[in-house]
Every structure is written in structure tokens, then in C-alpha cells.
C-alpha positions in Angstrom: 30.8 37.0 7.8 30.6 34.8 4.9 32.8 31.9 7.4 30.3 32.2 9.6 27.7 31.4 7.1 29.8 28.7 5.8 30.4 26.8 8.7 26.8 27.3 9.7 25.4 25.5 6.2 28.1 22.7 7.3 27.3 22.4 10.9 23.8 22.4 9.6 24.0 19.2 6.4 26.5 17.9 9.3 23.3 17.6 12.1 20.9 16.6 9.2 22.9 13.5 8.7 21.5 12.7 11.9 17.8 12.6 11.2 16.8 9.4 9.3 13.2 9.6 7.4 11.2 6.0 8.0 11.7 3.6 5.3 9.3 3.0 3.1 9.7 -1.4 3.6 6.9 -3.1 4.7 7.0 -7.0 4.7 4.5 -8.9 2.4 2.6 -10.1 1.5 -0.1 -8.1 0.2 -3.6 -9.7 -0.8 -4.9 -6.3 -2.2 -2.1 -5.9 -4.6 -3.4 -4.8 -8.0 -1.4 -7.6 -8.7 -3.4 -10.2 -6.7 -6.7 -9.4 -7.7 -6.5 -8.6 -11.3 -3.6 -10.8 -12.5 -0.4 -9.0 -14.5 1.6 -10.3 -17.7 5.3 -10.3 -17.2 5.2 -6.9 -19.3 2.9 -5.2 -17.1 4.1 -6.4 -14.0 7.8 -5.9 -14.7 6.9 -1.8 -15.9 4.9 -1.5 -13.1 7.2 -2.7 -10.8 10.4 -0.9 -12.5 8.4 2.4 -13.2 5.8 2.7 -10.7 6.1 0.5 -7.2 9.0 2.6 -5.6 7.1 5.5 -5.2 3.4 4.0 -5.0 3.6 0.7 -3.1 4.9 -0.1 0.4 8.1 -1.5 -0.6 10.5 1.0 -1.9 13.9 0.5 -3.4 16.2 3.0 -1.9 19.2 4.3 -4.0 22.4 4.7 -2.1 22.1 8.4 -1.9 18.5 8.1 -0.5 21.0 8.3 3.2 22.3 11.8 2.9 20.3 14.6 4.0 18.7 16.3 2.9 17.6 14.3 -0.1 16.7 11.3 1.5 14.3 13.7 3.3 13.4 15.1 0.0 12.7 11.6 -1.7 10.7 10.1 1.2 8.5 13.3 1.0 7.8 12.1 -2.7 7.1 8.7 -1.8 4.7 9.6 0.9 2.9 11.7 -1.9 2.9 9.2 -4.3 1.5 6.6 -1.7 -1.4 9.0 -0.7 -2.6 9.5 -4.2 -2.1 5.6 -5.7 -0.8 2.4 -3.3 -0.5 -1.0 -5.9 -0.7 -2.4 -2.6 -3.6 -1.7 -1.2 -5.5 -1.0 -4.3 -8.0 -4.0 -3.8 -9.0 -1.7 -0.6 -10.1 0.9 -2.4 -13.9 1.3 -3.4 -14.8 0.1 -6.9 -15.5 4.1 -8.2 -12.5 4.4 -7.2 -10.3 1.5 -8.7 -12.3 2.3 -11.8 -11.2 5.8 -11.8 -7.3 5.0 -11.2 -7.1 2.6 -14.0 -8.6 5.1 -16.2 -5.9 7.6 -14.5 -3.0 5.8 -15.3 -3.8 5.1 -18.9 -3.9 8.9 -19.0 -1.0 9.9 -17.4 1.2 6.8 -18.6 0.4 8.0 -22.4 0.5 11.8 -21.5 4.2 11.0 -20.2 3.6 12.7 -16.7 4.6 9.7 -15.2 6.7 8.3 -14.1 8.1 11.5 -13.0 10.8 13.2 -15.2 12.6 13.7 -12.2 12.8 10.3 -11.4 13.2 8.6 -14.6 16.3 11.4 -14.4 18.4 9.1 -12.5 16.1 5.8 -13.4 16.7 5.8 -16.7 15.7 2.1 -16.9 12.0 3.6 -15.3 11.3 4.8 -18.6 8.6 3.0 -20.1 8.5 1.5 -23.4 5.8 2.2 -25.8 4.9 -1.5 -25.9 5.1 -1.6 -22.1 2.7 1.6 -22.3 0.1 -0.2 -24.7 0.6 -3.4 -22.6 -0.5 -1.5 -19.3 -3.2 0.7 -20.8 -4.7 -2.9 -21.8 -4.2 -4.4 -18.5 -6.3 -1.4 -17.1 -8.9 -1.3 -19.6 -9.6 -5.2 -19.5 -9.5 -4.9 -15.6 -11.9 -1.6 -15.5 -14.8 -3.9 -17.3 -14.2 -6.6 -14.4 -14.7 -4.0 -11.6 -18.4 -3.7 -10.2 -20.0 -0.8 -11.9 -20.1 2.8 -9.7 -22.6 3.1 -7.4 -22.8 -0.9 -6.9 -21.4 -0.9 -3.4 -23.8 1.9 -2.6 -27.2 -0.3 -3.8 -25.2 -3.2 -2.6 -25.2 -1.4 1.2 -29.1 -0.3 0.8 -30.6 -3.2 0.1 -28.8 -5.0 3.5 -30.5 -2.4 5.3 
């Protein structure tokens, strides 16, 4: 009984192997990067790029064990998540509110430590941010916050061309 079970898990990684989860590569480039619109120092671009972009932009950098099943499933599961909540991206795309309210977010979890993920810095150890880089980003967002039309101006904006 316990064979059959083993050979069953095989056969079953062995199929897995099979299915291949769509990469996360899109071609740039991308006006409405965070990037583009509110320029970056080589400090904040670098930790952003290093700590954050794999899993919240469109071009990830797969690790070599990214093509066995069934982590590659697992990791592309965690990208997709982390492009949902927060794309670098596309980030000139979102609503003002809303940009206001992600800078303010990653100051907050970028000084809290809940990102990057502990289970990604894990194996990326060099994703671990500095606590200069840290400062140097929780600048970038607060200078960039003051730039960003206040809440509720696309909303007056839309009523008065109506």
C-alpha cells in the first residue's frame, strides 16, 4: 500500500512538470512606472528594484528553481498577489487617493520589516534592505506624496467638466 502511494506522489510531481505557470515578462517600456513619473536616486531605484520589482512589477526575475513544480506554481501564485495589491509599473495608473495611500503603505511596511517577505528575502538574501536604503525610500515616498494632487481632486476635477 505505501508503493502505491509512492509511486502515485511520483507519477503525480512527474505530470506537474508538465504544466508551466505564465511568466511574469512583459516587454517595456513602461511610462507609468513609479519610476517615470516621480524620478528615483540610484539608492531607491536599486532597493526597489532588488527588494520589491520581482514580485510587484511586470518583469520578474525567475530563479532556476522557479521551473519545477510545484513551486514555480507556488511562486507565480505570489507574484500574481503581489501584482494585484502594488504594480511599480502601472503605478502612474492608479488614482491619486490611491498613489497617496501606497506611498504612505510602503513607508509602513518597509520600516515595520513585513516586506519584503521573509520568505523571500529567505533565499534573496541580497533583497534585504539596508537601513539607509529604508530611510532613502521612506524619503522618496514622502517627497513624492506632497507632489501628488490632494484626495478628492480628480473627483472636483470630474464635476466641474460636467
Amino acid at each position: 500500500m505505501l508503493k502505491k502511494i509512492l509511486y502515485a506522489a511520483i507519477a503525480v510531481l512527474v505530470l506537474l512538470q508538465f504544466y508551466r505557470p505564465e511568466r511574469n515578462q512583459a516587454e517595456g517600456p513602461f511610462p507609468q512606472d513609479a519610476g517615470q513619473l516621480y524620478p528615483m536616486n540610484t539608492t531607491v531605484s536599486g532597493a526597489l528594484k532588488r527588494a520589491c520589482y520581482d514580485c510587484h512589477s511586470n518583469q520578474t526575475t525567475y530563479p532556476w528553481y522557479a521551473s519545477l513544480q510545484p513551486v514555480g506554481i507556488w511562486l507565480q501564485r505570489h507574484i500574481d498577489e503581489g501584482k494585484e495589491h502594488l504594480n511599480f509599473n502601472e503605478f502612474g495608473s492608479y488614482p491619486a487617493s490611491e498613489q497617496q495611500e501606497y506611498l504612505e503603505e510602503i513607508v509602513e511596511v518597509i520600516k515595520e520589516g513585513e516586506m519584503p517577505l521573509k520568505s523571500y528575502t529567505l533565499i534573496h538574501k541580497d533583497a534585504v534592505l539596508t537601513t539607509e536604503e529604508v530611510a532613502a525610500i521612506s524619503k522618496w515616498c514622502q517627497a513624492n506624496k506632497t507632489t501628488i494632487p490632494e484626495t478628492g481632486t480628480e473627483t472636483s476635477e470630474q464635476e466641474s467638466k460636467e
